[in-house]
N, C-alpha and C positions, 0 to 999 in steps of 0.2 A: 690116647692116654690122658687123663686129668691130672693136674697137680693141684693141690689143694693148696689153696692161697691163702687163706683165713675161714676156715668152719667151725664157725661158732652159732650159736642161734639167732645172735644180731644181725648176722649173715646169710642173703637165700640167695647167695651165688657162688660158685667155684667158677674158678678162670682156668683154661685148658692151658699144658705146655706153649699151642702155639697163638694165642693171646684171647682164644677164643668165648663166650662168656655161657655159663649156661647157669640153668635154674633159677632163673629172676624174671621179673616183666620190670624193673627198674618205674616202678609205682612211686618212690616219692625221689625228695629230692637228695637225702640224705644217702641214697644210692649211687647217684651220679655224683657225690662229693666223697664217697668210698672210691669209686672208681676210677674218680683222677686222681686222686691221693695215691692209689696203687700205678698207675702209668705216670706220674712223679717220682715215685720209688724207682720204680724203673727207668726212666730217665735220670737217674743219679742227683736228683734234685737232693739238698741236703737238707736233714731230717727238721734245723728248725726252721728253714724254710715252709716246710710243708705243715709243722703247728699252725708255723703264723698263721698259714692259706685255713687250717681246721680253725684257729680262735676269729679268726674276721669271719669265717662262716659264721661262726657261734654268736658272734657279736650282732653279725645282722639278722640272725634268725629271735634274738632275744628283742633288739626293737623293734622289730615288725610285730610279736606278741603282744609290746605294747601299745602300740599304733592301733593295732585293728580288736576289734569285740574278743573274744576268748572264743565264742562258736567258729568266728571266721578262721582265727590262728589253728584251733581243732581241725579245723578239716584240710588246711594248706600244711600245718606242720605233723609229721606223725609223733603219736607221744613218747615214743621209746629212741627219738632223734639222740637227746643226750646220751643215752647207754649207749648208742651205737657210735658217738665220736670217741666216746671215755673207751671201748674196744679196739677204734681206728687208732687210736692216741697211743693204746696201749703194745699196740699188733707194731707201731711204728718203732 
């Protein structure tokens, strides 16, 4: 049985009842900062807790942009990273 966790388009993964993950290769990293966010939810972590954890993501993802060329930030960060935190954000 699947429960649908968050299916949205910013979203290529459903997480099954019993934690299981399906429909992702988890390609960047803004995946694996969905998917702690969601096993923080579930661990009862409280909600501004888990901003914080999304705005220090965001914070460090934005100086690294500055740091390195824009070709290199292209290929390490995906460009649709901030829609999909502003969906985590929202989903929380």
């Amino acid at each position: 049985m699947i429960v649908l966790l968050y299916f949205y388009a910013p979203f290529d993964f459903v997480i099954t009842q019993n934690g299981d993950i399906r429909n992702d290769s988890f390609k960047t990293i803004g995946d694996y900062i969905i998917l702690m966010c969601y096993y923080m939810k579930l661990l009862k972590v409280s909600k501004i807790e888990i901003k914080a954890f999304i705005r220090e993501f965001e914070k460090i993802t934005d100086n690294y942009k500055q740091v390195v060329s824009p070709n290199i930030a292209a290929l390490v960060i995906h460009p649709d990273l901030g829609s999909r935190m502003n969906v985590l954000k929202n989903f929380l």
